[in-house]
C-alpha positions in Angstrom: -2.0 -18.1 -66.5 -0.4 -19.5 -63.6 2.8 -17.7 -61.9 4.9 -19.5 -59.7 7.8 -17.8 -60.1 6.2 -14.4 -58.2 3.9 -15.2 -55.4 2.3 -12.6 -53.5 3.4 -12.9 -49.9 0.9 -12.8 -47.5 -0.2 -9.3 -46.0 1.1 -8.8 -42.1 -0.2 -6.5 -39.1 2.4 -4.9 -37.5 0.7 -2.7 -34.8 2.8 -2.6 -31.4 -0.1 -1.7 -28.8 0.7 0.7 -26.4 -0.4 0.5 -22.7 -1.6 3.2 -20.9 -0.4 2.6 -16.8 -1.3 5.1 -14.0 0.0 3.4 -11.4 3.3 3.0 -12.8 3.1 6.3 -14.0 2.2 8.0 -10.7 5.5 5.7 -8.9 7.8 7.1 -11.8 7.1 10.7 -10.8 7.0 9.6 -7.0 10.7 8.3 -7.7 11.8 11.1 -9.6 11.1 13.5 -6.6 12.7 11.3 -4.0 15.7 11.2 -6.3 15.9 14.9 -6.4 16.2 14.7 -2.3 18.8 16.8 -1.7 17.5 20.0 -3.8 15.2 22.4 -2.0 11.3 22.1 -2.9 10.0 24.8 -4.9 6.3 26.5 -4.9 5.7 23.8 -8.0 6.7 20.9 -5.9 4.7 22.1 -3.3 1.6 22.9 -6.0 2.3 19.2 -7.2 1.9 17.6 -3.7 -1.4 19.8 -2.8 -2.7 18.2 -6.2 -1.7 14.8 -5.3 -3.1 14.4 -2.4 -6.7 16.1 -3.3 -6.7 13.9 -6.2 -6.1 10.8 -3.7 -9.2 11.4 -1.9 -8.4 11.2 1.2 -7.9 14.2 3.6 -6.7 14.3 7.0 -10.7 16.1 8.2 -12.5 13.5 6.1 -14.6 12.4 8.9 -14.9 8.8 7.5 -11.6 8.1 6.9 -10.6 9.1 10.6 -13.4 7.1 11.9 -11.8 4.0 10.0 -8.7 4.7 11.4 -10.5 4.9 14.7 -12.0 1.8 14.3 -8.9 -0.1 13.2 -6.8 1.5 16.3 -9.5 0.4 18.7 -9.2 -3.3 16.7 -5.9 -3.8 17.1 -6.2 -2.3 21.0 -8.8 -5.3 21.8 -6.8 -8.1 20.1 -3.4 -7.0 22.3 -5.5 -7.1 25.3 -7.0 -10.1 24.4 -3.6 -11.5 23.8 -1.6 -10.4 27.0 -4.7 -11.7 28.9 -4.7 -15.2 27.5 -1.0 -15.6 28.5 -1.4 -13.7 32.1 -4.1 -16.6 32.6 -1.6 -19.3 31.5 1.4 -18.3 33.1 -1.4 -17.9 36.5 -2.3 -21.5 35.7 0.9 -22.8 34.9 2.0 -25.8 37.7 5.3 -24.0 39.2 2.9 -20.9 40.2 0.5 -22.8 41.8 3.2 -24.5 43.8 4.9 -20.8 44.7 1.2 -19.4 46.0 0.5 -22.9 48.1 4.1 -22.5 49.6 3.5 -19.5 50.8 
């Protein structure tokens, strides 16, 4: 009725799940061309660049991505300016200045 003596072990799940990564599969190939530096591209190189970067979206004549990097340039302009003036008028206001223009 009863048998100890041959137990049915429970039933695993072995199921190893497999990841699917196009980032790190994009920086694999990247790293595989840049190891192969010193060999001369071929037309499929070339093909495989021309893919790349129309897949990537982004195009030197894309209108909206040049005015972004308009925009940022003209950013970064302002904030130097900004900058260099706020230590001009420091230096201007600084005591040993003052004392050179009155001694003049």
């Amino acid at each position: 009725m009863f048998n100890l003596k041959y137990r049915q072990k429970h039933k695993t799940f072995d199921y190893k799940t497999r990841y699917y990564d196009a980032e790190k599969e994009a920086l694999q190939e990247r790293l595989a061309r840049y190891n192969r530096e010193g060999q001369d591209q071929d037309v499929e190189s070339l093909k495989h660049n021309i893919r790349a970067g129309l897949r990537s979206g982004v195009s030197p004549s894309d209108k909206n991505y040049r005015s972004t990097l308009v925009n940022q340039s003209n950013l970064r302009l302002l904030g130097i300016v900004i900058v260099l003036c706020v230590v001009v008028y420091m230096i201007m206001m600084s005591q040993q200045v003052i004392d050179i223009i009155q001694g003049m």
